[in-house]
C-alpha positions in Angstrom: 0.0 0.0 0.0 1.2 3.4 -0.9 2.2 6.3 2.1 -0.2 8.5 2.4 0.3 11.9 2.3 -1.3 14.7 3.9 -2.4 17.2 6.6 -4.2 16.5 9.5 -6.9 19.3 10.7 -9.4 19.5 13.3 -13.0 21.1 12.1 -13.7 23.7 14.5 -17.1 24.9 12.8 -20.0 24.1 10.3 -20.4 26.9 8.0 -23.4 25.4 6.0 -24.2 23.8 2.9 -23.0 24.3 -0.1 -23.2 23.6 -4.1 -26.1 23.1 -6.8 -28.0 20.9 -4.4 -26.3 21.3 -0.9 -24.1 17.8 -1.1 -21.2 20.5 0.2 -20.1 21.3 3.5 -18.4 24.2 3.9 -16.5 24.2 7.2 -13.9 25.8 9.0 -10.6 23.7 10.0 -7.1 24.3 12.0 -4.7 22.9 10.4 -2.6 20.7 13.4 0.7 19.8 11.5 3.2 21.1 8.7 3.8 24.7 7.8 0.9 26.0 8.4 0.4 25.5 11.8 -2.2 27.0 13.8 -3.7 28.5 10.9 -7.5 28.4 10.5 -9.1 28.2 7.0 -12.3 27.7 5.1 -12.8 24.1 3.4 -15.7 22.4 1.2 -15.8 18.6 2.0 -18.3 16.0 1.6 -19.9 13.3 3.2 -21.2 13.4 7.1 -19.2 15.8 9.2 -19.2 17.5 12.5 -17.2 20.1 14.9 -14.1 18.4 16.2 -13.5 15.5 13.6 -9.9 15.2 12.3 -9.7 15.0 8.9 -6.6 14.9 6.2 -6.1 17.9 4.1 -4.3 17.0 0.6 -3.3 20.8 0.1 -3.3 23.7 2.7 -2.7 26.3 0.9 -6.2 26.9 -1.2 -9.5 28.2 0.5 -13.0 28.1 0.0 -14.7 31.2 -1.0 -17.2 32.2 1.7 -20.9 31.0 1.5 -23.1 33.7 0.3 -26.2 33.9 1.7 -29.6 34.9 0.0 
C-alpha cells in the first residue's frame, strides 16, 4: 500500500451547505501539522461531518470562498 500523504486538521465549525443541491459542506478547520500551523481556514468537504472530527487535508494552501447567503 502506498504512504499516504497529507495534513491533519481538526473542524472547528459548520459553515453550512453548499453547491447546486447542498451535497457540500463548507466548514472551517485548523490545520494541526506542517507549515501552516495553527492556521484556521475555510474548506468544502463532503460526506457526514461534525465540529471536532480530524480530517486529512491533501493541500493547505487553497481556501473556500465564503458561503453567500440569500
Amino acid at each position: 500500500m502506498s504512504e499516504e500523504k497529507g495534513t491533519p486538521a481538526e473542524v472547528i465549525t459548520v459553515v453550512g451547505r453548499t453547491g447546486m443541491h447542498g451535497e457540500s459542506t463548507q466548514i472551517k478547520c485548523k490545520i494541526l501539522e506542517g507549515e501552516n500551523e495553527g492556521r484556521i481556514i475555510t474548506r468544502n468537504c463532503i460526506g457526514p461531518i461534525r465540529a471536532g472530527d480530524v480530517i486529512v487535508l491533501l493541500g493547505t494552501d487553497r481556501e473556500a470562498r465564503r458561503l453567500l447567503r440569500r
